[in-house]
N, C-alpha and C positions, 0 to 999 in steps of 0.2 A: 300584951301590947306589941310581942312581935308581928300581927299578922297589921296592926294600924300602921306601923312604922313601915311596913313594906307597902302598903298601898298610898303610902301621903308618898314615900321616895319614886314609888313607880308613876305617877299621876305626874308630880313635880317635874321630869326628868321629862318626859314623854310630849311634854307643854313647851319644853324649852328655856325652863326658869333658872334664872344664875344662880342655883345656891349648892352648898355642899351639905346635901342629906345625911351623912353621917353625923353632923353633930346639931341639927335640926331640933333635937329632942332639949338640947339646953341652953336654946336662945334664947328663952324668955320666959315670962312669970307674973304676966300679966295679964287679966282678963281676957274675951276673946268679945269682941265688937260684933262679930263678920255678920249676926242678921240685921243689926241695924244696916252696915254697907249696902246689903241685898234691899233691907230699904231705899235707900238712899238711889240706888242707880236707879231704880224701877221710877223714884218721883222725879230724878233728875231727867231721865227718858221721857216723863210725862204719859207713860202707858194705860194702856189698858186690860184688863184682866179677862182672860176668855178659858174658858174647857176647852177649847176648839180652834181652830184657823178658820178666819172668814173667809180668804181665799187659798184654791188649790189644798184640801182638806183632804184627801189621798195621799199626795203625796209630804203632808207634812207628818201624818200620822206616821208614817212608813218610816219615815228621818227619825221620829222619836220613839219606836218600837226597838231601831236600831241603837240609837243611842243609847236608851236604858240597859238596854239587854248588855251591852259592851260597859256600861259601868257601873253595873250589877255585878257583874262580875269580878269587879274590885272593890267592893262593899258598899260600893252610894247606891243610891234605893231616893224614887222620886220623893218631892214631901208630899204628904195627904193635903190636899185642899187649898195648895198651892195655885195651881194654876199654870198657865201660861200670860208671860205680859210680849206687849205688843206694842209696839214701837214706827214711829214714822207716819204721816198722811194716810199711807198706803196701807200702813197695818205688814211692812214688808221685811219689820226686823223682829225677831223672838228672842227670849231668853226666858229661863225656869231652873228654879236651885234643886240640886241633887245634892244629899246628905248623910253622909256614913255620921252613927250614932254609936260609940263605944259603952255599951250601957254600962258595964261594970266599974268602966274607969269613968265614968260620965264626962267623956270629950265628945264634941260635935266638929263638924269638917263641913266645908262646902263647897263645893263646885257649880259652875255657873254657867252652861252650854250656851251659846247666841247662835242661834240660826238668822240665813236670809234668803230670802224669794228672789232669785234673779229674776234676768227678764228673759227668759222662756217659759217661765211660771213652776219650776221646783223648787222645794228648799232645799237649800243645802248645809252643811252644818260648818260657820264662816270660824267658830274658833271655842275654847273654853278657859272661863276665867278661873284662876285661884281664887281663895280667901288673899294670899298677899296683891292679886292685882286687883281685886274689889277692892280692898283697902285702899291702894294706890289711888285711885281714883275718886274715891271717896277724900280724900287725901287735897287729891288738885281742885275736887270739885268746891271744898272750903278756901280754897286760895283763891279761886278763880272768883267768887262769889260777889266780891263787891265790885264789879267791873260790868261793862251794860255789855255783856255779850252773850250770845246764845250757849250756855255750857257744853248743854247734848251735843251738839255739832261739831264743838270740839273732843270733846272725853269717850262718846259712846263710841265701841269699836267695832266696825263692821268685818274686818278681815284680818286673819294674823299672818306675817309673813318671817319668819324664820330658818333659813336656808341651813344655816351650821348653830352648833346649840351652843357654843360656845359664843356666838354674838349675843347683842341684846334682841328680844323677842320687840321686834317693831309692827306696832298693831296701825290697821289707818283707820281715820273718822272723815265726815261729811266735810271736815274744814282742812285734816293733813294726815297727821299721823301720830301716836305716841308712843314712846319710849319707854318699858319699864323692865326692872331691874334689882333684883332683891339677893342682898349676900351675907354671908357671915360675918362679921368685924370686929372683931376684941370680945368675941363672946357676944356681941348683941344681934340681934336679925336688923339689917338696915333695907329701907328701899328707896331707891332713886325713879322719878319717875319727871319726866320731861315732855312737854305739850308743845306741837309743831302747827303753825297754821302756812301752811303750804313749806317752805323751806324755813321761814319765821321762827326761831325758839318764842313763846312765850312765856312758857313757865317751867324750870325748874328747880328743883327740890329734892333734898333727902330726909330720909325722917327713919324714927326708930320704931318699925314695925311692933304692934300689939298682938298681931295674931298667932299664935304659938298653940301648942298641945294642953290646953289647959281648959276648964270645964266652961261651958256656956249653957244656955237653954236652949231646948228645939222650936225650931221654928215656927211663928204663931201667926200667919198672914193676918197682916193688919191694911183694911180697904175703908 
């Protein structure tokens, strides 16, 4: 398990996530959710499933040769038959899970790239999610739920902006921006995650993280 536990700390750290990897390994004890979450945004996004980019298809290929290749080399490896989903009118926002599989110990990990098509027509690669910020949002996206508002608009995250990693990693969406935040606390993984619609708090919350080193199944694309 030391070479898991250096790639979940190097990945973590790299992102900007508030937590102390060192004791990572004995947060929790609980099931691991995270492909439902990867459900979960992909319906909440409202996407669509492509092999390919409809538009500017050079240069997205090019984005995701890179990106594999750099997180291949930390042990995620694309999933087979995954896909690419595809987000907005435009088709101008991407994400696709990347998934280190520990077979021996049978833990699964996931990471969650979002790209975006600016407006010069390249993609660029706008930020990547943990399992603890899938969760997060997964998270807001059940709070948010009984309210007549467009979820995506608020939750889906187009850009990350994290200057010093000791702040919170503040991501923006279509409607503001969101705040999320994961730490150690008496031995439990906790996340705080906070939904902004322009300067506006609307929702926040802390909750006791589920996602921890503990065995799940691989990923099974359900369309």
């Amino acid at each position: 398990m030391k070479r898991r536990t250096f790639v979940r700390n190097a990945t973590l750290g790299a992102l900007g996530v508030g937590l102390q990897p060192s004791r990572v390994l004995a947060a929790g004890n609980a099931r691991t959710y995270v492909w439902d979450w990867m459900h979960h945004l992909k319906d909440l996004a409202q996407t669509k499933r492509r092999a390919q980019a409809s538009c500017h298809s050079a240069s997205f290929l090019l984005l995701v040769t890179k990106l594999n290749s750099y997180f291949e080399a930390r042990g995620y490896a694309p999933v087979s038959g995954a896909g690419y989903f595809f987000a907005g009118i435009q088709e101008n926002i991407c994400f696709f899970p990347l998934q280190l599989r520990h077979s021996r110990a049978g833990v699964t990990d996931l990471l969650v790239p979002m790209l975006v098509l600016n407006a010069e027509g390249e993609w660029s690669h706008a930020l990547t999610l943990t399992g603890y910020q899938l969760e997060a949002l997964h998270h807001a996206a059940l709070k948010l739920g009984n309210q007549a508002l467009p979820i995506a608009d608020y939750l889906l995250p187009t850009s990350l902006k994290c200057a010093d990693q000791t702040k919170v990693p503040h991501f923006t969406t279509k409607m503001g921006f969101l705040e999320i935040e994961t730490r150690i606390e008496n031995n439990l993984t906790k996340t705080r995650i906070s939904v902004f619609a322009g300067n506006k708090i609307i929702l926040t919350d802390t909750f006791v993280s589920r996602h921890c080193l503990t065995s799940s199944p691989n990923f099974v694309p359900q369309y």
